[in-house]
Residue, then its C-alpha position, 0 to 999 in steps of 0.5 A: x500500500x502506497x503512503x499518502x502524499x500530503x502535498x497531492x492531498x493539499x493541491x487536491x483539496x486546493x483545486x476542490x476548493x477553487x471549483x466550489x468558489x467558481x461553481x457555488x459562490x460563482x466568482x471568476x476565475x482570477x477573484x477564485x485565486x486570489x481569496x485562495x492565494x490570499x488565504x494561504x498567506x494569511x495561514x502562513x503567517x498564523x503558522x497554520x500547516x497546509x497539510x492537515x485536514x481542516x487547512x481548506x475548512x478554515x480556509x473556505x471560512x476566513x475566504x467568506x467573512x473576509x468577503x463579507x467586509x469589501 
């Protein structure tokens, strides 16, 4: 049996993440990445690893109240 890769997870769960911006809350393509560049910058400076199971949760969270407040 193969050990998961957590970086293929994390992209994986990224690229999740982007389609449901665009599809469900139907931003453009170029807003989609910036809340999601944004977001990993904002977990990079609070020290937040990518890599574990609720990196996208909380992500999808701050995205939408930062949303909220432009």
């Amino acid at each position: 049996m193969r050990k998961p890769d957590p970086e293929r997870i994390y992209r994986a769960r990224r690229a999740a993440t982007f389609r449901r911006l665009v599809d469900e809350l139907r931003l453009d393509e170029l807003d989609a990445e910036h809340w999601i560049a944004a977001w990993e910058r904002e977990a990079t400076s609070q020290g937040v690893d990518r890599h574990t199971s609720s990196f996208w949760d909380h992500g999808r969270n701050w995205i939408a109240d930062n949303r909220r407040h432009v």
